[in-house]
N, C-alpha and C positions, 0 to 999 in steps of 0.2 A: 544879723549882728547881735552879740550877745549883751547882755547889760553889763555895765562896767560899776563898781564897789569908786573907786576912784577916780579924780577928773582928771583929766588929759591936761589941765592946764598948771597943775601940780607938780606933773611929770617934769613938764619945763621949766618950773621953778629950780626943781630940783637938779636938774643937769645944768642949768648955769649958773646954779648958786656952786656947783661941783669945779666951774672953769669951763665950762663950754662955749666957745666964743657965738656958736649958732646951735644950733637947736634941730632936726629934721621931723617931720611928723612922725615919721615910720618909727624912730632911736625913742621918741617917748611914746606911740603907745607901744612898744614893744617891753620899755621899762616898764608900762604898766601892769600887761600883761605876766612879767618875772614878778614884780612886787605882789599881784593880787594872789598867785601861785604860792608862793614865799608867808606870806601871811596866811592864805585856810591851810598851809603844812603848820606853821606854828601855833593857830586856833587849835586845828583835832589836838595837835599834842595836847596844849595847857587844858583842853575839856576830858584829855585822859588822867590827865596826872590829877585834876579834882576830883573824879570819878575816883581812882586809885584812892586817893586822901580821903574818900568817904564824904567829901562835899558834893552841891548839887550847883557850887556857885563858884565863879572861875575867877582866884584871885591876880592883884597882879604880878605874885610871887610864880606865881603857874607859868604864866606868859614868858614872866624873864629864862625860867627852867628850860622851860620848851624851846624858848630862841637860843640857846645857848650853842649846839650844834651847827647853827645856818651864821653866827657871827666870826667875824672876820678879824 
């Protein structure tokens, strides 16, 4: 099993803070698994676009840039 960036106990927060009347193990770490994906796509972006910008330090103008495609 691989290491997880995120707690599992988060996930659940998060889905019934969303309206989920129950919760299943499987539905949150699966959300886990989509968020931690979802985040190192938006990481490489924001460390391209400093890179690009000639910085060596990843501001949080980079990040919001970078997430701009994956928001809803």
């Amino acid at each position: 099993m691989r290491s997880s960036e995120f707690g599992l106990a988060a996930m659940y927060r998060i889905l019934k803070k969303s309206g989920a009347p129950r919760v299943s193990d499987e539905s949150a770490d699966e959300l886990r698994r989509v968020v931690e994906d979802l985040a190192a796509r938006i990481a490489r972006n924001a460390v391209d676009l400093s890179a690009h910008a000639g910085r060596r330090t990843v501001r949080a103008d980079d990040v919001k840039m970078a997430s701009r495609p994956f928001r809803a």
